[in-house]
C-alpha positions as a Markdown table, in Angstrom:
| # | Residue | x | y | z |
|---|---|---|---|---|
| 1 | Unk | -8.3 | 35.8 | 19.1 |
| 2 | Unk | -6.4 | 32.4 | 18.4 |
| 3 | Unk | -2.6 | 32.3 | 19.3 |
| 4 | Unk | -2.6 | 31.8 | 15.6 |
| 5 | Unk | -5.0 | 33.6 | 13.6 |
| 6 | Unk | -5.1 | 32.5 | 10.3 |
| 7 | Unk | -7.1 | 33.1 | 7.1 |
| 8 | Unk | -8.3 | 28.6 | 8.1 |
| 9 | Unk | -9.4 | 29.4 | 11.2 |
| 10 | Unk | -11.4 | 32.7 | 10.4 |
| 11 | Unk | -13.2 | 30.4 | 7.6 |
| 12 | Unk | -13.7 | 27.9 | 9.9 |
| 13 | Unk | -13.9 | 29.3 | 13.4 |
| 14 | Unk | -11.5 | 27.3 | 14.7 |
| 15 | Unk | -8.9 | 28.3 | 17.5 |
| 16 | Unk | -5.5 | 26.7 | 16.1 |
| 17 | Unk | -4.7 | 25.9 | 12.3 |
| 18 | Unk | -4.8 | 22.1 | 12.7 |
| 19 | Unk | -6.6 | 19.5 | 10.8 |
| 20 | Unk | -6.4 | 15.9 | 11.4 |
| 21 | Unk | -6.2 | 13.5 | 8.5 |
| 22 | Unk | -9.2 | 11.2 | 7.7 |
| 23 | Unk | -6.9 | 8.2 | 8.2 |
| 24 | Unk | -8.2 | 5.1 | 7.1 |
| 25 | Unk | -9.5 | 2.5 | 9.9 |
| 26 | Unk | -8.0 | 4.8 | 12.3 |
| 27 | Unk | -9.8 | 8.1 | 12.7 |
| 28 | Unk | -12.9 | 7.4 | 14.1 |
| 29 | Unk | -15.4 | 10.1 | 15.9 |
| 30 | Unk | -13.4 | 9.9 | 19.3 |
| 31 | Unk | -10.3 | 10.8 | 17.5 |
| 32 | Unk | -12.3 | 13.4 | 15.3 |
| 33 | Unk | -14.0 | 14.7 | 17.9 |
| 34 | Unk | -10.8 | 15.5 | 20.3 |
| 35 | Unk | -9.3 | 17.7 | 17.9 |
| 36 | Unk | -12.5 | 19.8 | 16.9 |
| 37 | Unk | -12.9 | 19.9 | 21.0 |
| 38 | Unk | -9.6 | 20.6 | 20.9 |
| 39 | Unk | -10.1 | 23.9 | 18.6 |
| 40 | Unk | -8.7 | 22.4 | 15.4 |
| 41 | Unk | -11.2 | 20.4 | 13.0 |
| 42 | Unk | -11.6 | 16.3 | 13.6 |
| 43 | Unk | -12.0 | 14.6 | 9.9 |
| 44 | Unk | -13.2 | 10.8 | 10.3 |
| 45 | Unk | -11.4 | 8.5 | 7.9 |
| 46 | Unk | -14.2 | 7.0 | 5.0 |
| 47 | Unk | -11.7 | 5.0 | 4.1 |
| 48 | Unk | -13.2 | 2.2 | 1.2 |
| 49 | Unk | -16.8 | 2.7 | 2.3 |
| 50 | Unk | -18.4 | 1.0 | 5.0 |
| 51 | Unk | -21.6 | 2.7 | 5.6 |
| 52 | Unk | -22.3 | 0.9 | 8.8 |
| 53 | Unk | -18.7 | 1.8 | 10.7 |
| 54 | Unk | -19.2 | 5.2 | 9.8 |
| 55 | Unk | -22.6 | 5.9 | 10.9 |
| 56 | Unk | -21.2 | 4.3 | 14.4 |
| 57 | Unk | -18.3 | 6.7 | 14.2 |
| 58 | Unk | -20.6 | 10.2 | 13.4 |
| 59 | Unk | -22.5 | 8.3 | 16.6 |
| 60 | Unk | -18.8 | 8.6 | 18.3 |
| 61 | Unk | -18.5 | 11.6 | 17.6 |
| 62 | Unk | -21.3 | 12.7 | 19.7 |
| 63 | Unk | -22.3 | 16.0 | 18.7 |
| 64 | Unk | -18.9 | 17.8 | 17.7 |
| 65 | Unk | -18.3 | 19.4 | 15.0 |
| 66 | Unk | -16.4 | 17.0 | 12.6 |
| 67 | Unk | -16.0 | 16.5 | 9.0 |
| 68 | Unk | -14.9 | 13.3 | 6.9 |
| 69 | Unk | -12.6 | 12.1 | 4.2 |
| 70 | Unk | -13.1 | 9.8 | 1.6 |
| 71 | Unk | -10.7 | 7.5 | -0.8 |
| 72 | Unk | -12.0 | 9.1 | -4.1 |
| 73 | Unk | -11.6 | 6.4 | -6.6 |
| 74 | Unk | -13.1 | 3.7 | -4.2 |
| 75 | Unk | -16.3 | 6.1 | -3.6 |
| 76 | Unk | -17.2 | 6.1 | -6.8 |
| 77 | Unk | -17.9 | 2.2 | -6.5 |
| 78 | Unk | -20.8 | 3.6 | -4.1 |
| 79 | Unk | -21.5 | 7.0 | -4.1 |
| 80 | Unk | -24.5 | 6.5 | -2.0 |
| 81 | Unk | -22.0 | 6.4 | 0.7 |
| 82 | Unk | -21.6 | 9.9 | 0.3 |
| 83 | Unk | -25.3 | 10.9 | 0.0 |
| 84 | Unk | -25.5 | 8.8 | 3.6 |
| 85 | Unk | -22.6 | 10.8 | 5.1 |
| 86 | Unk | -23.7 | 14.1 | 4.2 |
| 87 | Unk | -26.7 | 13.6 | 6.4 |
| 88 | Unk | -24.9 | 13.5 | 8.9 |
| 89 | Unk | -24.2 | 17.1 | 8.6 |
| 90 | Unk | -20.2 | 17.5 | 8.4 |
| 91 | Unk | -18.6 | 20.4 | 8.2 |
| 92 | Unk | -16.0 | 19.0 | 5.6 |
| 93 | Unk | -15.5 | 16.4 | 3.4 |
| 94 | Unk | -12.1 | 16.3 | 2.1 |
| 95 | Unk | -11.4 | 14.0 | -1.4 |
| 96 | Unk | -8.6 | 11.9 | -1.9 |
| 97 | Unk | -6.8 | 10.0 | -4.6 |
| 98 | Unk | -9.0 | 10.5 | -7.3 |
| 99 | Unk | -11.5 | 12.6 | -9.4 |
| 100 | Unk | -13.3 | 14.7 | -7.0 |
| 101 | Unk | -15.9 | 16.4 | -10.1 |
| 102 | Unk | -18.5 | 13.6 | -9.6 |
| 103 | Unk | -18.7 | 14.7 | -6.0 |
| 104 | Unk | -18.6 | 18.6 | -5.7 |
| 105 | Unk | -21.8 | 19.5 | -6.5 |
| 106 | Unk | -23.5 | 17.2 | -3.7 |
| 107 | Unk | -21.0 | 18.4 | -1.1 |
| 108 | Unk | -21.6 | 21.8 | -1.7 |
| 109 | Unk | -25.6 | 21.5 | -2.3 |
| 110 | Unk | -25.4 | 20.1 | 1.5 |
| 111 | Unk | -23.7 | 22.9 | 2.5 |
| 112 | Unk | -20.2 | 21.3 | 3.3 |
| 113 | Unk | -16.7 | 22.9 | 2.6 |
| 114 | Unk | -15.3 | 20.9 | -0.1 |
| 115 | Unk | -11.3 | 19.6 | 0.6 |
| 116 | Unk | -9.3 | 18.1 | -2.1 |
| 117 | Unk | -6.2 | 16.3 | -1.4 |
| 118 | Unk | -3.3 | 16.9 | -4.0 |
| 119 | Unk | 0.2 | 15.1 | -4.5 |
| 120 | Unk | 1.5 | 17.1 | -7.5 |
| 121 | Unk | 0.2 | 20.5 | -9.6 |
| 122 | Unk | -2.3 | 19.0 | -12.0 |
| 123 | Unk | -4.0 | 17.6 | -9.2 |
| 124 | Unk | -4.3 | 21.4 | -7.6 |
| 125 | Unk | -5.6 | 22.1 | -11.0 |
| 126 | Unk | -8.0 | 19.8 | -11.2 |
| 127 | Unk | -9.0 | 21.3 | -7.6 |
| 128 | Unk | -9.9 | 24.6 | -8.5 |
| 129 | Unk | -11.8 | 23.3 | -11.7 |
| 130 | Unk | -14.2 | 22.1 | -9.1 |
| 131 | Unk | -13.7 | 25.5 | -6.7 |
| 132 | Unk | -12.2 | 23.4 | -3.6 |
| 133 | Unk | -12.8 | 25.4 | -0.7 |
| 134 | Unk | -9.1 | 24.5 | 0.6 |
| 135 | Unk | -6.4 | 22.4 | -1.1 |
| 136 | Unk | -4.2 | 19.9 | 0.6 |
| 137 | Unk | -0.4 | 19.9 | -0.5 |
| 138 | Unk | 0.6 | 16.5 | 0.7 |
| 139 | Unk | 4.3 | 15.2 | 0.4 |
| 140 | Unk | 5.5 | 12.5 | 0.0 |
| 141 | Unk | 6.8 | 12.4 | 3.8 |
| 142 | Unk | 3.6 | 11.5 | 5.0 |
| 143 | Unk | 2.3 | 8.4 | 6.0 |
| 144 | Unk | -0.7 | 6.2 | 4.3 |
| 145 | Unk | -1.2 | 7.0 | 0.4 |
| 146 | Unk | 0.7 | 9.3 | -1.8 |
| 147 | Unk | 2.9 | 10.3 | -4.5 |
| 148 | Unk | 6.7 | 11.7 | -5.0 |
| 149 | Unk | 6.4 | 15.3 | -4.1 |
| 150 | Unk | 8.6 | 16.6 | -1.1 |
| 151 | Unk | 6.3 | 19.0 | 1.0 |
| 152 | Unk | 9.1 | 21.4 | 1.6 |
| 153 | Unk | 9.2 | 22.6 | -2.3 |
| 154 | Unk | 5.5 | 21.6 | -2.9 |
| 155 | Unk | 3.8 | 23.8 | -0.8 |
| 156 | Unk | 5.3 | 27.3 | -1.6 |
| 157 | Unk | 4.5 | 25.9 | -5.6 |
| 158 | Unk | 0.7 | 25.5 | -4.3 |
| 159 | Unk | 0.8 | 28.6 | -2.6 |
| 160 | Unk | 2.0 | 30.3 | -5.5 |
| 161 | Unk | -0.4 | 28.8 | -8.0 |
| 162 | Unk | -3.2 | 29.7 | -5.6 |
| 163 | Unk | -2.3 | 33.1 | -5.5 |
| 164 | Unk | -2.3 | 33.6 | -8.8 |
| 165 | Unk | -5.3 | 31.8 | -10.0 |
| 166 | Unk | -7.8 | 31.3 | -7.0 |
| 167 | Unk | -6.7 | 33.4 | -4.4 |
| 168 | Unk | -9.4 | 32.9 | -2.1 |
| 169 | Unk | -8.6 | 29.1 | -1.7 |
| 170 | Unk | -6.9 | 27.7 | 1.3 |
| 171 | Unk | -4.4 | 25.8 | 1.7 |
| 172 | Unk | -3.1 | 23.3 | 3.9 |
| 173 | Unk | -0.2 | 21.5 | 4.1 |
| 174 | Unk | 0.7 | 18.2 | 4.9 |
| 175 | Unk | 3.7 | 15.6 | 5.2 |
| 176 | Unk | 6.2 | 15.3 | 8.1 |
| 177 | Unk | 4.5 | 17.9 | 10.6 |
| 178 | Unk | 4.3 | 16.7 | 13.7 |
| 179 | Unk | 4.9 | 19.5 | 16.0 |
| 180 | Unk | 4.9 | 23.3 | 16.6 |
| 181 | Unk | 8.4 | 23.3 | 14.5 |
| 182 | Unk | 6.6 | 21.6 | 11.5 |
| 183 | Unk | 3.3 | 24.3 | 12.3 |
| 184 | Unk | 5.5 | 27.3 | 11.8 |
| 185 | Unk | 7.3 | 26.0 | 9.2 |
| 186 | Unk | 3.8 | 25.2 | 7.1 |
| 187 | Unk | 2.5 | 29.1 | 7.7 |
| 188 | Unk | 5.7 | 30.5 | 6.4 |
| 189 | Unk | 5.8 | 28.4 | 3.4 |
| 190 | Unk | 2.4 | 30.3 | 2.6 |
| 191 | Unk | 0.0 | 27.2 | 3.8 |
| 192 | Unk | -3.4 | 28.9 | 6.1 |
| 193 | Unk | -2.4 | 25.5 | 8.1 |
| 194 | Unk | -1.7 | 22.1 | 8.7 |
| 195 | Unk | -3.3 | 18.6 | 7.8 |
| 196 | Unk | -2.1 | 16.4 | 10.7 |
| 197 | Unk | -1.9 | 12.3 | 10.6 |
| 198 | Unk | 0.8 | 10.5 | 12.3 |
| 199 | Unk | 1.6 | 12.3 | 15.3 |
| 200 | Unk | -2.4 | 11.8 | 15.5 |
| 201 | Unk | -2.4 | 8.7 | 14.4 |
| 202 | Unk | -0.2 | 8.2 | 17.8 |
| 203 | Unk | -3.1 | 10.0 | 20.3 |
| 204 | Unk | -5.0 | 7.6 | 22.6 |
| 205 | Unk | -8.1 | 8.0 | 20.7 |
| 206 | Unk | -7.4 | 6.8 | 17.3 |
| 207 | Unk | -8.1 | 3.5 | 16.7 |
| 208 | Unk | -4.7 | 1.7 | 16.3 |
| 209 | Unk | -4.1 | -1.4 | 18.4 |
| 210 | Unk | -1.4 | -1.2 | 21.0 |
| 211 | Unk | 1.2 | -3.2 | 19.5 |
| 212 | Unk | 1.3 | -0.8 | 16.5 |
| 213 | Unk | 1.5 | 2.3 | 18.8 |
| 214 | Unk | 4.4 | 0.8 | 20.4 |
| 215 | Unk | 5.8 | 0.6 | 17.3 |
| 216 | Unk | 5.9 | 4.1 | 16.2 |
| 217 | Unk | 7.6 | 5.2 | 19.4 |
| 218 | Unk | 10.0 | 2.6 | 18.5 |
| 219 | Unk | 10.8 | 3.7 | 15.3 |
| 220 | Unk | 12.9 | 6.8 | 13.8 |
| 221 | Unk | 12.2 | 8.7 | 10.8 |
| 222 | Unk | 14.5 | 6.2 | 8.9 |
| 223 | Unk | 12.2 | 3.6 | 9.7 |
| 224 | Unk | 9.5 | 3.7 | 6.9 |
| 225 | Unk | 9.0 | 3.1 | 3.5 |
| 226 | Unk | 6.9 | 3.4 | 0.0 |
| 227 | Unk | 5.8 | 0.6 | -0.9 |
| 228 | Unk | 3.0 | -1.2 | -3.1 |
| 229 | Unk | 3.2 | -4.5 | -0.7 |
| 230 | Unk | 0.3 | -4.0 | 2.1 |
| 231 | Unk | -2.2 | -2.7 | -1.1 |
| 232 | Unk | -1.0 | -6.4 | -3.1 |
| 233 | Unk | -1.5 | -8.1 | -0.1 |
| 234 | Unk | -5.0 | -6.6 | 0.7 |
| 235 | Unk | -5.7 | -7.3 | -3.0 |
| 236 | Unk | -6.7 | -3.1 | -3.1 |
| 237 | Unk | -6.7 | -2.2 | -7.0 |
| 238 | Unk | -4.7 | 1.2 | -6.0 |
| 239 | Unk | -4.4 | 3.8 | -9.3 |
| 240 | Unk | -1.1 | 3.6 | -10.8 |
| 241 | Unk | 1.4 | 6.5 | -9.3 |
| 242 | Unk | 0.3 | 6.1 | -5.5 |
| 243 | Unk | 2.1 | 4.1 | -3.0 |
| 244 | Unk | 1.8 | 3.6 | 0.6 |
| 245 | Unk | 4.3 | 5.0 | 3.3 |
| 246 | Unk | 4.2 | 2.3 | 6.0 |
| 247 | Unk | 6.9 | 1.1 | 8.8 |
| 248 | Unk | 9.6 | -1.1 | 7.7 |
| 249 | Unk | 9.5 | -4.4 | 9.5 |
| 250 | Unk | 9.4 | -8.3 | 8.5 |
| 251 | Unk | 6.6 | -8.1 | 5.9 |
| 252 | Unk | 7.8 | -5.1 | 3.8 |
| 253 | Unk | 11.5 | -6.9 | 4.1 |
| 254 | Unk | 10.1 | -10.2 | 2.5 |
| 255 | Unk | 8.2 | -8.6 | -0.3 |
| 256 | Unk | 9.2 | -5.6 | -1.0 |
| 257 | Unk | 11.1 | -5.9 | -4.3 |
| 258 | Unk | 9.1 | -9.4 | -4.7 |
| 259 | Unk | 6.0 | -7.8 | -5.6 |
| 260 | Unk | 5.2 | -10.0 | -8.7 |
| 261 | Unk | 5.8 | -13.1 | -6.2 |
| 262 | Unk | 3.4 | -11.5 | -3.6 |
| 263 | Unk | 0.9 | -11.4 | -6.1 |
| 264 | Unk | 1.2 | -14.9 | -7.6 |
| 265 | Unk | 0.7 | -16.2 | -3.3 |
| 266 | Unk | -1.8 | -13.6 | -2.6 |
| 267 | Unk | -4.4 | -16.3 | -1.5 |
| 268 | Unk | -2.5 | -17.2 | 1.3 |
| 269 | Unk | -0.1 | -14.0 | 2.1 |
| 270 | Unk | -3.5 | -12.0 | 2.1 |
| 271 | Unk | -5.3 | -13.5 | 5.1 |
| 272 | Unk | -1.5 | -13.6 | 7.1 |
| 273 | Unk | -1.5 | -9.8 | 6.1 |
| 274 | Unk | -5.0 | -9.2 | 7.7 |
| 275 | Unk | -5.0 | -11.5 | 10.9 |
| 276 | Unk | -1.7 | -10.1 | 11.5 |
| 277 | Unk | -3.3 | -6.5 | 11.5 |
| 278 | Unk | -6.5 | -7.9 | 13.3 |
| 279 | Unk | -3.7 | -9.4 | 16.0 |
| 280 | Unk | -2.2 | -5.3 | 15.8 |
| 281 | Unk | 1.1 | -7.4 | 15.1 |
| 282 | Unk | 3.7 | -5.0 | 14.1 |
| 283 | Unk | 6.3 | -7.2 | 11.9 |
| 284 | Unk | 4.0 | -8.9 | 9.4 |
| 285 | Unk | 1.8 | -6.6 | 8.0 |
| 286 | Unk | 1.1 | -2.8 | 7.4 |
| 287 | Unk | 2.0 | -0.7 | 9.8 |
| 288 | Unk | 0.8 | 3.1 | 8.6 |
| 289 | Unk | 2.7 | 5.6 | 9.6 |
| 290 | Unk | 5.4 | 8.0 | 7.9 |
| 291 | Unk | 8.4 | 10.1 | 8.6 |
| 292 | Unk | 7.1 | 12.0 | 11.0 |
| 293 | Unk | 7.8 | 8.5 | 13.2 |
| 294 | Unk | 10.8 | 10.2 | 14.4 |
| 295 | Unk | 9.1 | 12.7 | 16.2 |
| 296 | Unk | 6.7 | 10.5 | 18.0 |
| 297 | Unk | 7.6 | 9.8 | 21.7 |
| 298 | Unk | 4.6 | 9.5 | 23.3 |
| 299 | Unk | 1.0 | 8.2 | 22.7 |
| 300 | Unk | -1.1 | 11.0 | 24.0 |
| 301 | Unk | -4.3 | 12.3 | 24.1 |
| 302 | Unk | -5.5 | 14.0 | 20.9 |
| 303 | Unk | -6.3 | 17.2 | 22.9 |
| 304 | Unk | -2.6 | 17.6 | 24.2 |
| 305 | Unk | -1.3 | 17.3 | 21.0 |
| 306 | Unk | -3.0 | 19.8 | 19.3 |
| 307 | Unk | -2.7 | 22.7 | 21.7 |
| 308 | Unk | 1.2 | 22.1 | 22.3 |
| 309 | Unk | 1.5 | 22.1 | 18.2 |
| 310 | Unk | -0.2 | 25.7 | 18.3 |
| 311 | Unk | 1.6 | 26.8 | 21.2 |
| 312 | Unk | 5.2 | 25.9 | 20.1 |
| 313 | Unk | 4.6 | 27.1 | 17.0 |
| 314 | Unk | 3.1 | 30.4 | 18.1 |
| 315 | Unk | 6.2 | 30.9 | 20.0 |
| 316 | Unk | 8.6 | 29.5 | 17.8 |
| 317 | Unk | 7.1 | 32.5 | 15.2 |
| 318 | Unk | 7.2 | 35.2 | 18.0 |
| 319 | Unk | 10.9 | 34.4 | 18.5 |
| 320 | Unk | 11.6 | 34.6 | 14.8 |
| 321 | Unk | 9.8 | 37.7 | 14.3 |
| 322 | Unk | 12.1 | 39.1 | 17.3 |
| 323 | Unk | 15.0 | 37.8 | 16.1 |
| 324 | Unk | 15.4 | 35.2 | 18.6 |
């Protein structure tokens, strides 16, 4: 039996409770593939849709088992995209930021477990309308895309609305956890596990330039902010009510608050923005991280990462339940 045995990694067969996030541009196969060898489950980031990058990245992936997320509103621009992916056999696909109806029935018909990302309660609702296999809980700690709930209060809510209405759903939470503390913490709060991105988003095999991973070992949890800036400046036509958790530094200082100014220089702040990120310069553009910064010290391999986040948090509940 896993140190943690939970009703995720029964469903899954999966040793420790820990998903990694389908970050965008960063989660490739390598990165997808550590955790799943790991004995979590390894999503690779779909990101806005490049079919070519992610056949390369199932390629990466060589062979493990790994699922896949995608940015729901943008695949709906090409939903052959997902009829590509699904090919490839994953063992997930998790939806994000977005309507996930047009999509269920395909997943499912392919014999994937369906994921759907959700930032407040009517998103969870709109989750079970489709019967989501598991449900994310995101707060708004987390870095990347999301909304205004804190994942401390969030989660028990989701937990208690899945009780009551679809009690065989999972649940995983997400938003801040970056070790076995945050682990623990998740389980007790009712979450079956964890979603994982920026203390993977730190491991050697995601694919973030150096100068950026410097950066989040630089930085504290003070050190970020939501913001609308990067998505102007990468002229991304983001639905109204989600903003992007990324690293303070020169580029959110000069715009952030000057948004309508962003936009009116956009042809020449947007290719700064992206030969800056291309250069993996960490002051002038996006750097995406969140909160969870703070508890960063270390790039490390994805592998370590994992099994020290079960392991602390196995013990960290033993001690609890002794009264330690």
């Amino acid at each position: 039996m896993p140190a943690l045995a939970t009703r995720l990694t029964r469903a899954f067969d999966l040793r420790h409770p820990v998903v990694s996030a389908p970050m965008a541009f960063a989660a490739g196969g390598a990165l997808a593939a550590a955790v799943s060898r790991a004995g979590g489950l390894g999503l690779i980031g779909g990101g806005y849709g490049d079919p070519a990058w992610l056949a390369e990245q199932f390629a990466a992936a060589a062979g493990a088992r790994v699922g896949v997320g995608f940015i729901t509103w943008s695949l709906r621009k090409s939903p052959s995209l997902l009829t590509d992916v699904l090919r490839h056999r994953p063992a997930a696909v998790m939806l994000s930021f977005g309507d996930p109806r047009p999509f269920a029935d395909e997943i499912r018909a392919a014999g994937a477990r369906l994921v759907c990302q959700c930032q407040d309660l009517a998103h969870v609702m709109d989750a079970l309308d489709v019967q989501a296999d598991v449900v994310v809980a995101q707060g708004a700690e987390a870095g990347g895309h999301g909304a205004l709930r804190g994942t401390l209060s969030f989660v028990p809510e989701a937990a208690d609305y899945l009780a009551a209405h679809a009690p065989g759903t999972l649940l995983l939470a997400a938003g801040g956890i970056a070790d076995g503390r945050g682990l623990a913490a998740a389980l007790a709060l009712g979450a079956d596990g964890v979603l994982v991105g920026t203390r993977l988003w730190a491991a050697q095999e995601a694919l973030v330039q150096p100068g950026h991973h410097r950066a989040i070992v630089e930085t504290d949890g003070d050190g970020t902010i939501r913001t609308t800036v990067a998505d102007i400046a990468r002229q991304l036509p983001w639905p109204r009510g989600f903003t992007a958790r990324i690293r303070r530094n020169a580029f959110t200082e000069r715009w952030h608050g000057r948004e309508a100014e962003l936009e009116r220089n956009v042809h020449t702040e947007g290719p700064r923005y992206r030969q800056a990120f291309q250069a993996g310069d960490p002051d002038n553009t996006g750097v995406w991280f969140g909160e969870a910064a703070g508890l960063v010290h270390a790039v490390e391999p994805a592998g370590v990462i994992v099994e020290r986040m079960a392991a602390e948090a196995a013990e960290r509940l033993q001690r609890c339940a002794a009264g330690g």
